[in-house]
C-alpha positions in Angstrom: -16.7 13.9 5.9 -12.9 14.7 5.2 -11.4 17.3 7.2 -8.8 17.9 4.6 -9.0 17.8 0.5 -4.7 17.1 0.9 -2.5 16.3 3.1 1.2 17.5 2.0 4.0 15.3 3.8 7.3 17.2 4.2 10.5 14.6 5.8 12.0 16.5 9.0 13.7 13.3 9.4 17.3 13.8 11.6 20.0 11.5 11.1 23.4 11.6 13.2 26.1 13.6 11.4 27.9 11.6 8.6 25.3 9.1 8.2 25.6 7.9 4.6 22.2 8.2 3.6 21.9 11.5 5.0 18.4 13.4 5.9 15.9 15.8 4.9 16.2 18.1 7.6 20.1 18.6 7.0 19.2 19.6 3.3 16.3 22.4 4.1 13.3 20.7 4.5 11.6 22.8 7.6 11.9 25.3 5.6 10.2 24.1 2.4 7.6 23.0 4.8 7.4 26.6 6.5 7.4 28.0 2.6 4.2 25.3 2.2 2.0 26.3 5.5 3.2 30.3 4.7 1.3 30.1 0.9 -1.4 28.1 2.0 -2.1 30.2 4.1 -1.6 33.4 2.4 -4.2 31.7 -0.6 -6.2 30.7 2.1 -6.5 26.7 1.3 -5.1 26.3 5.0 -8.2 25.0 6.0 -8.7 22.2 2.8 -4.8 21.4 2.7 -2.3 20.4 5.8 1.4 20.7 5.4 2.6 18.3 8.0 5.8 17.7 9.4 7.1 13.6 8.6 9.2 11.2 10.0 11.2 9.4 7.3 10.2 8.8 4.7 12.8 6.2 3.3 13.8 8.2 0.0 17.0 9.9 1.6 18.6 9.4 -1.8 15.9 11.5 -3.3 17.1 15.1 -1.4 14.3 16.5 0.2 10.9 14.4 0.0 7.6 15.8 -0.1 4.4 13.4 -0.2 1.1 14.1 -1.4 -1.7 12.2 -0.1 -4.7 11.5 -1.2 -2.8 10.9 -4.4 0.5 9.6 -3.1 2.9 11.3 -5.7 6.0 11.2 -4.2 8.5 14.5 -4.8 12.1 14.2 -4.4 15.3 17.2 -4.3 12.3 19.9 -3.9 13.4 23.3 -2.4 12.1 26.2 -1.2 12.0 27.7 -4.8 9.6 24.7 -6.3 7.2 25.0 -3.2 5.1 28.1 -5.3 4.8 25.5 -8.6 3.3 22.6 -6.3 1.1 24.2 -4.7 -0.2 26.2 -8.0 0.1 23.0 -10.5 -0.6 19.5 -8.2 -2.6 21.3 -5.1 -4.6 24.0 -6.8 -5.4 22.6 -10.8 -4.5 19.2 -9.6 -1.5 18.9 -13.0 1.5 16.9 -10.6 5.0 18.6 -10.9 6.3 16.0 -13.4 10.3 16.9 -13.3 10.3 16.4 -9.3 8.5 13.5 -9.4 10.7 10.4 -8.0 10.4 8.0 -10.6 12.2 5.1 -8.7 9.0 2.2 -9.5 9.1 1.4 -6.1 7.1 4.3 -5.1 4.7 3.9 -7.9 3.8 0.1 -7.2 0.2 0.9 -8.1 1.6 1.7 -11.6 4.0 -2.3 -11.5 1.9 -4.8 -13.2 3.2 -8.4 -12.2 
């Protein structure tokens, strides 16, 4: 039995000052996960869906990058603002967030037919 229905990955990841890939946690991305655990919460889907904290996630050029397991739809450049839309579209009626989707095919190998 599954503990949680979701799991929503949010990149904390720190990188030294001037790195040239830069990070997700210099761009705002405790926040958007604060903004996550605050609505699910306040909707009360705390216990079926987890907004963890994540190590890198190696999509730095993305902006801030939110993962969505079971599914594995990958989110890049989210904010604070688009955190209400996820939740209500990809968590809730289960409809991904197609404009923040990172459409890079190497996080969509599933998708690569070789």
């Amino acid at each position: 039995m599954k503990r949680f229905e979701k799991h929503i990955f949010v990149c904390e990841n720190k990188r030294p000052d001037g790195h040239p890939r830069g990070c997700c946690l210099d761009k705002g991305s405790a926040e958007v996960r604060e903004k996550f655990k605050k609505r699910l919460k306040e909707l009360g889907l705390n216990s079926e869906i987890r907004a963890n904290v994540s190590g890198c996630l190696d999509a730095c050029e993305f902006g801030i990058t939110v993962l969505v397991y079971p599914e594995q739809i990958w989110y890049g450049g989210v904010t604070v603002n688009d955190v209400e839309e996820i939740i209500q579209s990809h968590i809730i009626n289960n409809i991904p967030v197609d404009r923040l989707v990172i459409k890079d095919k190497k996080f969509h190998k599933d998708e690569i037919k070789v």
